[in-house]
KOLGU-4560 file (N, C-alpha, C; in nm, 3 decimals, padded with zeros to 5 digits):
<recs>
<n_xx: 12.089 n_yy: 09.733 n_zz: 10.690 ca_xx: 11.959 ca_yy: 09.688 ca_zz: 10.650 c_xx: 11.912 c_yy: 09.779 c_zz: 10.536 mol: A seq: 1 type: UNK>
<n_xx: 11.875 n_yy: 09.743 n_zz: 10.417 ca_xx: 11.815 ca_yy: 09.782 ca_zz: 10.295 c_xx: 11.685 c_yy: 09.804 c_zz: 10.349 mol: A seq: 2 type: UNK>
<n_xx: 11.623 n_yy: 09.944 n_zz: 10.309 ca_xx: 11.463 ca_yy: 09.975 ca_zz: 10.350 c_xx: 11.434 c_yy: 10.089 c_zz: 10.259 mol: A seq: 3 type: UNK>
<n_xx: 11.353 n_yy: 10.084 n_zz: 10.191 ca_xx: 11.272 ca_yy: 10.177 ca_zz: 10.113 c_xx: 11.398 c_yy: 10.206 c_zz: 09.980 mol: A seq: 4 type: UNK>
<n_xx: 11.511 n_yy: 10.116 n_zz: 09.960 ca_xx: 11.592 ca_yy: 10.138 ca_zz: 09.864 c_xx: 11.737 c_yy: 10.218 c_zz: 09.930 mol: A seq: 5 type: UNK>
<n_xx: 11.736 n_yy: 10.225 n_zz: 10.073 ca_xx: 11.829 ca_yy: 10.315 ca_zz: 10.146 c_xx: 11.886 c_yy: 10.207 c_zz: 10.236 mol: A seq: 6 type: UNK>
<n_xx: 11.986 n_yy: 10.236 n_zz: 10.261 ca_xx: 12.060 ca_yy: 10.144 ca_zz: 10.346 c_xx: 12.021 c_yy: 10.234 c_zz: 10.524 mol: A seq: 7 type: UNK>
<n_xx: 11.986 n_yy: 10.186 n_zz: 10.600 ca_xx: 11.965 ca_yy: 10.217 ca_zz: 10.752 c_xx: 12.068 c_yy: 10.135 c_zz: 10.868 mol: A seq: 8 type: UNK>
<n_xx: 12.074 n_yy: 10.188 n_zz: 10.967 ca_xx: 12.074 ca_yy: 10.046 ca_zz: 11.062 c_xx: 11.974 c_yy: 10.003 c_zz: 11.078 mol: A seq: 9 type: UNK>
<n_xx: 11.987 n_yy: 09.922 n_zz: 11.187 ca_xx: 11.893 ca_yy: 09.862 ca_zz: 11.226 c_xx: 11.771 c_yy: 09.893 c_zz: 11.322 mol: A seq: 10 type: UNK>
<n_xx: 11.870 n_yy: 09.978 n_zz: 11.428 ca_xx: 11.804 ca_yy: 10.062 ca_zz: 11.502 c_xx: 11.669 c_yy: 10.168 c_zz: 11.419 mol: A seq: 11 type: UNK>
<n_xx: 11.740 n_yy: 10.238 n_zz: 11.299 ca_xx: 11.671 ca_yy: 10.321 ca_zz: 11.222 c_xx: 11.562 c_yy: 10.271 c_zz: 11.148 mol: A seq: 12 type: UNK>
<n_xx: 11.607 n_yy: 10.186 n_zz: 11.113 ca_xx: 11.482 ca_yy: 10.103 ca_zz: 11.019 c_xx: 11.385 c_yy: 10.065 c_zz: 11.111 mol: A seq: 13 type: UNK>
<n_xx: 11.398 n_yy: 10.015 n_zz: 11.243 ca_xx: 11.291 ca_yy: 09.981 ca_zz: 11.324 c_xx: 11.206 c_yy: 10.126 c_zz: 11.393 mol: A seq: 14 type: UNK>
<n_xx: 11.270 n_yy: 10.216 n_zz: 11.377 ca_xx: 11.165 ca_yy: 10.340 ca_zz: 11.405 c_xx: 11.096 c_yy: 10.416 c_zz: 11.265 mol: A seq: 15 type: UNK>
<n_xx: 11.195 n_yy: 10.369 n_zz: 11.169 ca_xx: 11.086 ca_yy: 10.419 ca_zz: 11.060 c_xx: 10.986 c_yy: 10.297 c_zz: 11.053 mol: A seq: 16 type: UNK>
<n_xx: 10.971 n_yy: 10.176 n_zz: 11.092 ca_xx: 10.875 ca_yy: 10.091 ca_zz: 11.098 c_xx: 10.749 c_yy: 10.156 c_zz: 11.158 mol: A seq: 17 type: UNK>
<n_xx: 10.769 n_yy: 10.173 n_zz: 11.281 ca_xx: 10.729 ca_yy: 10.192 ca_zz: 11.378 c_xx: 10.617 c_yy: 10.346 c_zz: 11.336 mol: A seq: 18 type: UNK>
<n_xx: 10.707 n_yy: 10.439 n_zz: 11.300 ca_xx: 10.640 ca_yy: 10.538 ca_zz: 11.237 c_xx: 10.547 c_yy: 10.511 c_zz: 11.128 mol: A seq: 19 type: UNK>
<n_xx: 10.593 n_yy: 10.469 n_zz: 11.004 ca_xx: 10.491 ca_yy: 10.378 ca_zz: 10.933 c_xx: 10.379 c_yy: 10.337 c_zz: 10.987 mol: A seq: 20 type: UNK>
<n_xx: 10.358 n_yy: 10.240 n_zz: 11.094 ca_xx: 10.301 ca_yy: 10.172 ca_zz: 11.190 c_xx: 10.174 c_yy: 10.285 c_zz: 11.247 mol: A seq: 21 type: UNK>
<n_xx: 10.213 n_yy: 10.332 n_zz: 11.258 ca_xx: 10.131 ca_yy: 10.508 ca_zz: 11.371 c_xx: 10.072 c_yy: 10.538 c_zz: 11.264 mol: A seq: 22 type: UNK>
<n_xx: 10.131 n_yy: 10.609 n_zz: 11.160 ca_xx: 10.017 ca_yy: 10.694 ca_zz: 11.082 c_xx: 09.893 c_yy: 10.614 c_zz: 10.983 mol: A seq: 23 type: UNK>
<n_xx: 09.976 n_yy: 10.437 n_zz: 10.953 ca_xx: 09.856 ca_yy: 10.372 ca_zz: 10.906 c_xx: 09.745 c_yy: 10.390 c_zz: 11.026 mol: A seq: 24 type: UNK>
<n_xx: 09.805 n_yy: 10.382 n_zz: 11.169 ca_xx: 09.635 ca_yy: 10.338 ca_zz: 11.283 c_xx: 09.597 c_yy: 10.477 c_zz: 11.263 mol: A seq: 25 type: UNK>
<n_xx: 09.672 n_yy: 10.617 n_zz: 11.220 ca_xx: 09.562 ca_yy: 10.742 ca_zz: 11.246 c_xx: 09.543 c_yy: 10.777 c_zz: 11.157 mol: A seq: 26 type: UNK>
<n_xx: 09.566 n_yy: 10.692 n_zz: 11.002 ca_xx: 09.504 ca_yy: 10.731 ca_zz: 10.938 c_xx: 09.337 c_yy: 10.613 c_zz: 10.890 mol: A seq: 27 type: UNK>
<n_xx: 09.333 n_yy: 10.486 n_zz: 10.988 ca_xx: 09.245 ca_yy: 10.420 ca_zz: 10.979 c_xx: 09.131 c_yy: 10.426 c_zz: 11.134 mol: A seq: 28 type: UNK>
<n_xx: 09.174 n_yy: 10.538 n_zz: 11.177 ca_xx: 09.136 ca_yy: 10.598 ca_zz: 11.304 c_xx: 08.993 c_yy: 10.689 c_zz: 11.211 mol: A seq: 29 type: UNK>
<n_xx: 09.073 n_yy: 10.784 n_zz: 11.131 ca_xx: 09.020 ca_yy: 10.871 ca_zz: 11.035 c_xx: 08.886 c_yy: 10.846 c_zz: 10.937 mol: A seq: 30 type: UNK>
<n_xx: 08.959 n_yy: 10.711 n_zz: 10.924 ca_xx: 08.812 ca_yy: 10.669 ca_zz: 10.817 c_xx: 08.717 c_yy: 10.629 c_zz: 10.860 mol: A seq: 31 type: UNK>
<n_xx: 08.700 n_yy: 10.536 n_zz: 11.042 ca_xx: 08.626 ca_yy: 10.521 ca_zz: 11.096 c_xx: 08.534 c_yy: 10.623 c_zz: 11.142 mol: A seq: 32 type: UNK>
<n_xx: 08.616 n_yy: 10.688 n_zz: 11.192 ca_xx: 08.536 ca_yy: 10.828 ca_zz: 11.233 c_xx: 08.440 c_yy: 10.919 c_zz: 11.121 mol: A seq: 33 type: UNK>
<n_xx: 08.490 n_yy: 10.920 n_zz: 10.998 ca_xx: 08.436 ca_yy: 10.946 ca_zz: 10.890 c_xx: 08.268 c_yy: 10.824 c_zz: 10.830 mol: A seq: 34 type: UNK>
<n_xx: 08.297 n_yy: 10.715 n_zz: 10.903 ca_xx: 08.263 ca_yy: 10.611 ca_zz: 10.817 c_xx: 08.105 c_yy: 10.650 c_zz: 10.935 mol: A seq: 35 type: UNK>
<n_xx: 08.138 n_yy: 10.638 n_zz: 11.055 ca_xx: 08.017 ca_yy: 10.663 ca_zz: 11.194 c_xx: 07.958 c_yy: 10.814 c_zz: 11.170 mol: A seq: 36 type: UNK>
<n_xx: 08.069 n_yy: 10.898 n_zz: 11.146 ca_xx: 07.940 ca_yy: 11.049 ca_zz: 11.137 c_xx: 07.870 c_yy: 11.021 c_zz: 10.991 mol: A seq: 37 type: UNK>
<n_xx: 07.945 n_yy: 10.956 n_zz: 10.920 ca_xx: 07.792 ca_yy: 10.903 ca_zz: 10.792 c_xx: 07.681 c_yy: 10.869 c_zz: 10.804 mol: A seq: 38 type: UNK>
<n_xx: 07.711 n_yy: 10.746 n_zz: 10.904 ca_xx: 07.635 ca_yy: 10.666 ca_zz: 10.924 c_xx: 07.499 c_yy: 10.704 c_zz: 11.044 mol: A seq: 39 type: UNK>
<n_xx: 07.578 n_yy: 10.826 n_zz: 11.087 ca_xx: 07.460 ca_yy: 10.912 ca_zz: 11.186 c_xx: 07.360 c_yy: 10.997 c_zz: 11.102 mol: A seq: 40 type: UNK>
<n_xx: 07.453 n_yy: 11.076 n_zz: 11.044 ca_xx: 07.358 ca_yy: 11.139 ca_zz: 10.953 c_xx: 07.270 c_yy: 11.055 c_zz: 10.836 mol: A seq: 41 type: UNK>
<n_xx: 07.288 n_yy: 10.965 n_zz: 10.766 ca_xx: 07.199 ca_yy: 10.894 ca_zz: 10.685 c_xx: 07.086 c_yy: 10.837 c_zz: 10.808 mol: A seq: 42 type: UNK>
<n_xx: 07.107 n_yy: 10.827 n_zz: 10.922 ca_xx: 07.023 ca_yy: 10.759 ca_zz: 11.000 c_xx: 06.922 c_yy: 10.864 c_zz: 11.055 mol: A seq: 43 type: UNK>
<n_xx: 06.974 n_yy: 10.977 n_zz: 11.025 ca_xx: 06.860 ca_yy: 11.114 ca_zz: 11.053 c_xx: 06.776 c_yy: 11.132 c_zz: 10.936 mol: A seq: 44 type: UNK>
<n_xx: 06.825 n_yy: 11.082 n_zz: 10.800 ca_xx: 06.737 ca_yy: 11.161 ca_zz: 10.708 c_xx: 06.616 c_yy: 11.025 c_zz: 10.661 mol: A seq: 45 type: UNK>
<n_xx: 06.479 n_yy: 11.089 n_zz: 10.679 ca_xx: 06.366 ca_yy: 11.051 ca_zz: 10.674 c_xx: 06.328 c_yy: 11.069 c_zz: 10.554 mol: A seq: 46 type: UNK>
<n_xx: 06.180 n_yy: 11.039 n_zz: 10.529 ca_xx: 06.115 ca_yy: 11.056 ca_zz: 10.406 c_xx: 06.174 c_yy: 10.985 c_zz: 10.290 mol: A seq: 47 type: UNK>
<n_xx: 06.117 n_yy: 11.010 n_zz: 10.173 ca_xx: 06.170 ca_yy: 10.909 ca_zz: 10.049 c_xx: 06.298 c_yy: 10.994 c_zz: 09.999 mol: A seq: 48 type: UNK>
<n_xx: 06.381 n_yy: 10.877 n_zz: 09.932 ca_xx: 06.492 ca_yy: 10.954 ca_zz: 09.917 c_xx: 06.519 c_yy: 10.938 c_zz: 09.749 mol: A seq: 49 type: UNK>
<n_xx: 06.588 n_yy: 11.018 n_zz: 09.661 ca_xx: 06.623 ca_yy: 11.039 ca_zz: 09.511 c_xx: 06.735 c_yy: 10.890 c_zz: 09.521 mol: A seq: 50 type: UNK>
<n_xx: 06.703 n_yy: 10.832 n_zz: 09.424 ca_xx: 06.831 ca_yy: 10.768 ca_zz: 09.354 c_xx: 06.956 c_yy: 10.802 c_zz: 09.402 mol: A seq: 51 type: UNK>
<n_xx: 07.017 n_yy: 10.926 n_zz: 09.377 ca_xx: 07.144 ca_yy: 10.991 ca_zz: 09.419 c_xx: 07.160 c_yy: 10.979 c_zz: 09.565 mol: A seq: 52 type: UNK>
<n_xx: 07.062 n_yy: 11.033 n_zz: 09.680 ca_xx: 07.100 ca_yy: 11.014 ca_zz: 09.812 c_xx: 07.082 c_yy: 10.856 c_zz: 09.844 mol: A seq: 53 type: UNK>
<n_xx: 07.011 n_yy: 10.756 n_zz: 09.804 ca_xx: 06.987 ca_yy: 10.649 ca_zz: 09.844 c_xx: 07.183 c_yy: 10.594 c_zz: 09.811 mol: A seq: 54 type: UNK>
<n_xx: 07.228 n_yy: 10.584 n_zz: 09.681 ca_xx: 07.358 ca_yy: 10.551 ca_zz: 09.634 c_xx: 07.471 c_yy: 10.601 c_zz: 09.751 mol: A seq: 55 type: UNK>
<n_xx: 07.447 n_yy: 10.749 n_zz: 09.814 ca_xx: 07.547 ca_yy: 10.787 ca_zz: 09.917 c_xx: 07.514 c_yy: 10.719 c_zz: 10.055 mol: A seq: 56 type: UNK>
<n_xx: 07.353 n_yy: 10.706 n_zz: 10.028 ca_xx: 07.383 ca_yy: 10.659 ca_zz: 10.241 c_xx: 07.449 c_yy: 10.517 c_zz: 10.178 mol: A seq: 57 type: UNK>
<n_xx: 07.418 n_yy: 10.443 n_zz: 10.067 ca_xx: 07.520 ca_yy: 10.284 ca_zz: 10.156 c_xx: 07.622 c_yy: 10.278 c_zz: 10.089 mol: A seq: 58 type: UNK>
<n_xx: 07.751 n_yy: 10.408 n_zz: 10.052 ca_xx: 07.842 ca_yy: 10.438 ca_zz: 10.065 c_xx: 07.882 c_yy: 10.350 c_zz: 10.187 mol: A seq: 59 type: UNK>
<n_xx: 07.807 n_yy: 10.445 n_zz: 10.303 ca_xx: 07.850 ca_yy: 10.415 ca_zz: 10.432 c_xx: 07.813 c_yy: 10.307 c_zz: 10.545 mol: A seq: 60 type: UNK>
<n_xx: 07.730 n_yy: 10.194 n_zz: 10.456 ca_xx: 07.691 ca_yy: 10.093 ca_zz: 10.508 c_xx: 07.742 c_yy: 09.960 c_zz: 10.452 mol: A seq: 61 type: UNK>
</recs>
């Protein structure tokens, strides 16, 4: 089996899938988690806000 330009078996190619597979979910694990502590903190900050902070909280919205 041809994969990434390398010849594998088959066996091999299905665990580098698989690996592939894992670090896309922890790396979209990551952004969520990133995306909710934003979204906590913009939900704490009160009062009127500058141009510049208004543009970052809906970054995260």
């Amino acid at each position: 089996m041809n994969f990434f330009g390398r010849q594998f078996t088959q066996g091999n190619a299905l665990a580098m899938v698989m690996l592939v597979a894992v670090i896309n979910i922890c790396l979209s694990l990551l952004q969520r988690n990133y995306r909710r502590s934003g979204r906590e903190l913009a939900s704490q900050l009160d009062g009127d806000l500058t141009d510049e902070e208004r543009k970052k909280v809906k970054l995260f919205y």
